[in-house]
FIKOLZA-1660 file (N, C-alpha, C; in steps of 0.1 Angstrom, whole numbers, plus 5000, padded with zeros to 4 digits):
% residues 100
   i   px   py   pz ch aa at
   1 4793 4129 4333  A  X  N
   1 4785 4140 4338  A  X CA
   1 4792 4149 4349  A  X  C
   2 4798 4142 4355  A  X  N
   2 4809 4153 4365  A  X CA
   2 4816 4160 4362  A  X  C
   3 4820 4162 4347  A  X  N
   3 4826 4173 4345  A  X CA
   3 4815 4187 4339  A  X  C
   4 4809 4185 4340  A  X  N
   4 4796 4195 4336  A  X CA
   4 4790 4203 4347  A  X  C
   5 4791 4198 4356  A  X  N
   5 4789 4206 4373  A  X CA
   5 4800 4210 4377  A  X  C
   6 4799 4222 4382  A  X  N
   6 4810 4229 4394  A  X CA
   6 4810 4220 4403  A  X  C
   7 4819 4224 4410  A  X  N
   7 4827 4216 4418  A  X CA
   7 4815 4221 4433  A  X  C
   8 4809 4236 4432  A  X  N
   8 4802 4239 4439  A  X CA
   8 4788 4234 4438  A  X  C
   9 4784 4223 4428  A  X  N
   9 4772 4224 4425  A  X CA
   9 4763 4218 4434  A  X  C
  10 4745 4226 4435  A  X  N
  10 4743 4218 4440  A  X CA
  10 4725 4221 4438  A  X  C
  11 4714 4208 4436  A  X  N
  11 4701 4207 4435  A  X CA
  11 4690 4209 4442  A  X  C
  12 4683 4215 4444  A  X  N
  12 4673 4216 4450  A  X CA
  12 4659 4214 4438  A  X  C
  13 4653 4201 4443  A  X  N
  13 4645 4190 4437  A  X CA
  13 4631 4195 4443  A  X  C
  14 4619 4193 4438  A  X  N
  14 4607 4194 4433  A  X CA
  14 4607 4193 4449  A  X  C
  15 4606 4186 4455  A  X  N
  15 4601 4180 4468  A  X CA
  15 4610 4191 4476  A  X  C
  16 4619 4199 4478  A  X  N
  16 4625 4205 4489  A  X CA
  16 4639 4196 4492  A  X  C
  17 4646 4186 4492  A  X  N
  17 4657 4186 4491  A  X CA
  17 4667 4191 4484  A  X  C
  18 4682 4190 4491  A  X  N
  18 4689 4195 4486  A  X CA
  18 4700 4184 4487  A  X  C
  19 4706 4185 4473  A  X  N
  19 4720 4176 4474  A  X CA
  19 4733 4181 4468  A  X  C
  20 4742 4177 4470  A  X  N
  20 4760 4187 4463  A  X CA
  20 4759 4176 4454  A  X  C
  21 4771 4182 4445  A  X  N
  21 4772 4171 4437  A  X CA
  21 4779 4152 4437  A  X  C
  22 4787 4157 4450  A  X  N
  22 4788 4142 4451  A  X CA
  22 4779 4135 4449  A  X  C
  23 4768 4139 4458  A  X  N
  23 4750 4129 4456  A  X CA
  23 4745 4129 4447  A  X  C
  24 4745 4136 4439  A  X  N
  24 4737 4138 4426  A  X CA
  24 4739 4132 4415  A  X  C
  25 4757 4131 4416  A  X  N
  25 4762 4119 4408  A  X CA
  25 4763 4109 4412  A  X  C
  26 4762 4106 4421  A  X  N
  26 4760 4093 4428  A  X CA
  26 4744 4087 4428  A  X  C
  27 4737 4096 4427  A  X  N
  27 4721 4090 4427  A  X CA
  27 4721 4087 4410  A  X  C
  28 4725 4099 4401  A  X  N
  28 4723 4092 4386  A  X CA
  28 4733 4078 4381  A  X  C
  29 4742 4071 4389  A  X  N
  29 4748 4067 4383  A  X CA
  29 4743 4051 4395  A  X  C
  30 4733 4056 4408  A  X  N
  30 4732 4040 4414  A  X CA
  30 4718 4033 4402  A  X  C
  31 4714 4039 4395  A  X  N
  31 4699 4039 4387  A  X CA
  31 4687 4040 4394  A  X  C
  32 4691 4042 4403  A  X  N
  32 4679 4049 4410  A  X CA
  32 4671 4059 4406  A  X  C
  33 4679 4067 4400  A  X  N
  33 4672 4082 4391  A  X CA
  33 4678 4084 4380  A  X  C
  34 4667 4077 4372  A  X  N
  34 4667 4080 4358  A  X CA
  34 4658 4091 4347  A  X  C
  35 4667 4100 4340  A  X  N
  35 4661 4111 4337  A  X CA
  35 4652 4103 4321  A  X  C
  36 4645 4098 4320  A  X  N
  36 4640 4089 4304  A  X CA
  36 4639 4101 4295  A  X  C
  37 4630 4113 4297  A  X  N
  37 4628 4124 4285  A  X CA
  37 4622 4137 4290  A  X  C
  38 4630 4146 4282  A  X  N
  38 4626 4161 4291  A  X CA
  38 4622 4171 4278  A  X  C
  39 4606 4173 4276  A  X  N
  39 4602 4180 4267  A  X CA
  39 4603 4196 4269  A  X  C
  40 4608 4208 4266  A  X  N
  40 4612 4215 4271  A  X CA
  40 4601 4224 4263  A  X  C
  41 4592 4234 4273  A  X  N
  41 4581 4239 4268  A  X CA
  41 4583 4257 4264  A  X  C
  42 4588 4261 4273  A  X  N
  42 4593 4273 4276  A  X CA
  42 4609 4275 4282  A  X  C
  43 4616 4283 4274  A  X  N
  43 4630 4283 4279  A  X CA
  43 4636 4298 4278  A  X  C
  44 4646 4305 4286  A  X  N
  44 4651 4318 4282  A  X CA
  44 4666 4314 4293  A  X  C
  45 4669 4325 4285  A  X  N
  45 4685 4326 4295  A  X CA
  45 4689 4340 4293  A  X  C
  46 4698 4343 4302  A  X  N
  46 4701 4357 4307  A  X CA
  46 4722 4354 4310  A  X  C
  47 4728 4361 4304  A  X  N
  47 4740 4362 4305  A  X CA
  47 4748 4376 4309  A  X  C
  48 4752 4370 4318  A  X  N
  48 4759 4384 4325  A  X CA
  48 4775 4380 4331  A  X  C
  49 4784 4384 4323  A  X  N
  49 4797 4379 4323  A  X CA
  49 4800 4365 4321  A  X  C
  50 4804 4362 4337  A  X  N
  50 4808 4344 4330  A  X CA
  50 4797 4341 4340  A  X  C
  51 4781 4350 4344  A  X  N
  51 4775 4336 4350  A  X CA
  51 4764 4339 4336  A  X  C
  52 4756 4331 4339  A  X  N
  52 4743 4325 4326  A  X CA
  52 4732 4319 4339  A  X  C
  53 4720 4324 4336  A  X  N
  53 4707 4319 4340  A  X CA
  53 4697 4317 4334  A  X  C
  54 4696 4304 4335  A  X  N
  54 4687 4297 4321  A  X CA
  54 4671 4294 4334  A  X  C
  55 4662 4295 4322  A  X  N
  55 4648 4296 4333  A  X CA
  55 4633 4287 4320  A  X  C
  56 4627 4279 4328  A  X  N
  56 4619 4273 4317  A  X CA
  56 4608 4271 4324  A  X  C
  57 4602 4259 4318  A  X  N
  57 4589 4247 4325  A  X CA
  57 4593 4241 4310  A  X  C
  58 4588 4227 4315  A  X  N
  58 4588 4217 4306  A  X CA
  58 4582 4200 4313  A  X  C
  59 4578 4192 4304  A  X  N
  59 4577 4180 4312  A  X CA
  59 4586 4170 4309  A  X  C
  60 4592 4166 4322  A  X  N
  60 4601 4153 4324  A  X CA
  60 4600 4139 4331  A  X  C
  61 4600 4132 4324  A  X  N
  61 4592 4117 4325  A  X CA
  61 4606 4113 4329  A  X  C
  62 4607 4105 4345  A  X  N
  62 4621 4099 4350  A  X CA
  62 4615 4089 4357  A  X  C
  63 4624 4076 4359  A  X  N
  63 4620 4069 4367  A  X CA
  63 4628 4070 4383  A  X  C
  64 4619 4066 4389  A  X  N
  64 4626 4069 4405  A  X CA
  64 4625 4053 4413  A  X  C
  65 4631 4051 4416  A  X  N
  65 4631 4036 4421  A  X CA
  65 4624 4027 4413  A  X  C
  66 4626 4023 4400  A  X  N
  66 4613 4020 4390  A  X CA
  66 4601 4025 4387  A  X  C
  67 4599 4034 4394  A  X  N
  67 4583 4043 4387  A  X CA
  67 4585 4052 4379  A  X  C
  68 4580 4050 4371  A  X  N
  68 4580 4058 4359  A  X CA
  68 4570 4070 4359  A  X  C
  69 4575 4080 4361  A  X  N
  69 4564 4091 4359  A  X CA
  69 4568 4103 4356  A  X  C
  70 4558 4110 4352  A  X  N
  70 4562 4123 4342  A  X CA
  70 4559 4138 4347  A  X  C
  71 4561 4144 4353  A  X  N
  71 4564 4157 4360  A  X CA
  71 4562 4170 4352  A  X  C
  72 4554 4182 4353  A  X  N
  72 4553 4195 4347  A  X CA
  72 4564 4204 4357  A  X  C
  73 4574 4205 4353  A  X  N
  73 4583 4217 4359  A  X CA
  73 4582 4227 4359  A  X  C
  74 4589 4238 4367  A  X  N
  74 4592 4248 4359  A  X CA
  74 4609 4250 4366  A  X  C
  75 4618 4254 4359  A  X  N
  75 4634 4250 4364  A  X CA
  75 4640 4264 4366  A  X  C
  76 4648 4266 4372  A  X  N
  76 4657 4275 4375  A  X CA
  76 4673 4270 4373  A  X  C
  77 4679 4269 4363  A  X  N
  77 4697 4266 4368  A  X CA
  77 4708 4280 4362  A  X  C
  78 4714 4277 4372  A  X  N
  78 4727 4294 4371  A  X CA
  78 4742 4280 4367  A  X  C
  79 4743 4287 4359  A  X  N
  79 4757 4286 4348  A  X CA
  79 4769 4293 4356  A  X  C
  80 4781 4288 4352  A  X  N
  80 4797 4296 4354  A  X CA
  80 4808 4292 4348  A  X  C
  81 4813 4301 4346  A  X  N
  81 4829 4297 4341  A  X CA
  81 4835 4307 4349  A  X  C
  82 4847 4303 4352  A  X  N
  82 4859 4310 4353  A  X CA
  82 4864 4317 4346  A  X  C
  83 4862 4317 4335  A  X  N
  83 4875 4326 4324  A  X CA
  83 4864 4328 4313  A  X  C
  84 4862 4333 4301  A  X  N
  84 4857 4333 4291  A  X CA
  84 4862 4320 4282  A  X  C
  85 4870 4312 4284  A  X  N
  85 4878 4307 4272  A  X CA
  85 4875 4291 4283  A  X  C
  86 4869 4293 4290  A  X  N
  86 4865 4279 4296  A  X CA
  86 4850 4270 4294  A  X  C
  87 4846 4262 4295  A  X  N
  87 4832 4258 4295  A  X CA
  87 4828 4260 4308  A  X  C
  88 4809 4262 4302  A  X  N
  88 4804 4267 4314  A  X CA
  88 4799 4255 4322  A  X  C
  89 4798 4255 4336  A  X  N
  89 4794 4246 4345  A  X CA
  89 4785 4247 4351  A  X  C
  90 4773 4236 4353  A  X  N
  90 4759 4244 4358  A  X CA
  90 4763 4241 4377  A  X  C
  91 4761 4252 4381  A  X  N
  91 4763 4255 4392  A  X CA
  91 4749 4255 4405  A  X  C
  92 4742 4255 4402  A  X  N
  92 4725 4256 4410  A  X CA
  92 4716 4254 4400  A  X  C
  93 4711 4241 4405  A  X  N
  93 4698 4239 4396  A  X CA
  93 4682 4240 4408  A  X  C
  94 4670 4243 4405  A  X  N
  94 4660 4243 4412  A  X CA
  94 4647 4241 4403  A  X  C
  95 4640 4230 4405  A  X  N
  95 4627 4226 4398  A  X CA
  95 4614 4228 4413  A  X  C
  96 4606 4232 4402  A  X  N
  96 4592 4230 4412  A  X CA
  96 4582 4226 4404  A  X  C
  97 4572 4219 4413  A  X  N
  97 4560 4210 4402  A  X CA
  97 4550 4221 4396  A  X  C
  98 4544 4221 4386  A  X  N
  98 4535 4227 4381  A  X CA
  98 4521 4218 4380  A  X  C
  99 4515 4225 4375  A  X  N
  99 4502 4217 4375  A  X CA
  99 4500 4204 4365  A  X  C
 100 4493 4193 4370  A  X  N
 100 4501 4180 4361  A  X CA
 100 4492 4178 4351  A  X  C
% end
């Protein structure tokens, strides 16, 4: 998964935190946050050179310290490459709850 994030990346989660990616791979990989299934309801994206901003709602069922529960989003994440001839890296992601 760390190669899929910029080096700059970093989350801002339903609740108002924010983490870089050190933490974020570090929270998916202690099992603490488990992403189980993300039905994706609505989605668009917008490309303008090498960034990309992808924009939805959808629901995501994760478990968090063992609770399992299922979440209405709506997402914000901005994309980047370097070069055209590079893959792109999600660089800022942002979720907010919708109505459940």
């Amino acid at each position: 998964m760390a190669a899929v994030f910029d080096d700059k990346f970093l989350i801002v989660s339903s609740d108002g935190s924010i983490e870089l990616k050190s933490e974020y791979i570090s929270r998916l990989g202690s099992g603490d946050f488990i992403h189980n299934d993300i039905e994706i309801e609505d989605n668009s994206a917008i490309v303008e050179g090498n960034t990309a901003v992808v924009s939805g709602k959808g629901k995501f069922t994760v478990t968090i310290k063992g609770n399992k529960v299922s979440l209405r989003l709506s997402y914000i994440e901005v994309f980047s490459r370097k070069d055209p001839r590079d893959s792109w890296k999600v660089l800022a992601r942002k979720a907010s709850i919708l109505d459940k």
